[in-house]
C-alpha positions in Angstrom: 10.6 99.1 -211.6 7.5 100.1 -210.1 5.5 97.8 -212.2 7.8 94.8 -211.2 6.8 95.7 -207.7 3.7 95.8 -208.4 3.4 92.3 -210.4 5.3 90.8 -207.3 3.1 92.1 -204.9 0.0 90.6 -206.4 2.0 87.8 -207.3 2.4 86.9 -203.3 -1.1 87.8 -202.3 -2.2 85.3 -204.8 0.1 82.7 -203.6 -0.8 83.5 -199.9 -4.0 83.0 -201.1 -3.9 80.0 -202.7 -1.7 78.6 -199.9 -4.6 79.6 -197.3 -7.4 77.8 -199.5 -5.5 75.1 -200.1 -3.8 73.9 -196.9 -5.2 71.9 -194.4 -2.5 72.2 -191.9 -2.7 75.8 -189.5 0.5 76.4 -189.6 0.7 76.5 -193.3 -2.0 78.3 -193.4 -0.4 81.1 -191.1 2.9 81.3 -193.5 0.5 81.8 -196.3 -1.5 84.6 -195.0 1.6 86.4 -193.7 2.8 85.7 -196.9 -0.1 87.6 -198.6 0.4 90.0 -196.1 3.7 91.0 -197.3 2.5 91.2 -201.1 -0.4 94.0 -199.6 2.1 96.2 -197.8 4.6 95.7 -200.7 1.7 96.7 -203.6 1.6 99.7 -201.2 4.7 100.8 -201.0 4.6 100.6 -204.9 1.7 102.3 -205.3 2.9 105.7 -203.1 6.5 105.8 -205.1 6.5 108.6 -207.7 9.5 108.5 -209.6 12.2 111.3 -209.8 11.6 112.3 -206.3 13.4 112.2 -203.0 12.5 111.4 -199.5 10.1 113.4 -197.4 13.0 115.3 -195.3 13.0 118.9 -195.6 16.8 120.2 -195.4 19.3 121.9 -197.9 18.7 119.9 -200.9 15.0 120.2 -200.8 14.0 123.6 -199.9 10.5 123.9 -198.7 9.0 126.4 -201.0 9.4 123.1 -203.7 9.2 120.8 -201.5 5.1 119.6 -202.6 6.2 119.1 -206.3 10.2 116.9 -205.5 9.1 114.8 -202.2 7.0 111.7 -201.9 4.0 111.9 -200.0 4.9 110.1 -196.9 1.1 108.4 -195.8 1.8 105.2 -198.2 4.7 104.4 -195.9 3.3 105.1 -192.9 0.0 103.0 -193.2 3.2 100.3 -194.7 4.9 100.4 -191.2 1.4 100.1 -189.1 0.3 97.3 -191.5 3.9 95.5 -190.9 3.4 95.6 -187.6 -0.3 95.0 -187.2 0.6 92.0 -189.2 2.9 91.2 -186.6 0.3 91.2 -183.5 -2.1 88.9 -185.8 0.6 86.3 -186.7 1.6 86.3 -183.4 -1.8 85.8 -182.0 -2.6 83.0 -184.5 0.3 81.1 -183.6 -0.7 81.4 -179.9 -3.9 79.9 -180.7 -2.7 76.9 -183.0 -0.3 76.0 -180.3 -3.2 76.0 -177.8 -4.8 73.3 -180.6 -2.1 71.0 -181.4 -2.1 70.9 -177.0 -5.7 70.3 -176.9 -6.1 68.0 -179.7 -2.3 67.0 -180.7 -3.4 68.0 -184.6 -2.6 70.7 -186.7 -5.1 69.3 -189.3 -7.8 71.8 -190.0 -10.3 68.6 -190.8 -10.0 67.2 -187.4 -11.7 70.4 -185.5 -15.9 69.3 -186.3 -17.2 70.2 -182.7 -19.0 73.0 -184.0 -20.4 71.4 -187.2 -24.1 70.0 -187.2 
């Protein structure tokens, strides 16, 4: 099971990828890098499972003299939720700035923005 996480998780960051590469629309481009997003924080989440062991909560079924050797470490998921919502903040903010292009320019097309080019 872990290595069918796995495989899916680099199986979206590789289509985020491509879709990010690929695309000359922004807004395509934005579903594909939050789409390779998701395949990072789930390749995470894979990595930190262990099988055969329970959640980090310390009560009566998992006393804390064992509780180092039958809980998961708990870091994996935390960096998960801070990437989910760091993710989040950046999506956001790239939206926010392709709607402030199509105003400017009325075009989502990448190939139309050559101000800066020499």
């Amino acid at each position: 099971m872990i290595l069918v996480a796995m495989a899916a998780g680099f199986l979206l960051i590789l289509m985020g990828l491509y879709g990010a590469l690929t695309n000359r629309n922004i807004l395509r481009m934005i579903v594909a890098f939050t789409i390779a997003s998701t395949g990072v924080n789930l390749v995470l989440v894979s990595v930190g499972y262990i099988a055969g062991r329970t959640a980090p909560i310390l009560d009566a079924a998992v006393p804390v003299a064992k509780a180092a050797e039958r809980i998961i470490d708990p870091v994996p998921q935390a960096l998960v939720l801070t990437a989910i919502v760091i993710g989040l903040g950046i999506t956001a903010l790239m939206l926010a700035y392709a709607f402030k292009l199509y105003e400017t320019k009325r075009t989502l097309d990448i190939s139309k923005f050559t101000e800066l080019k020499g």
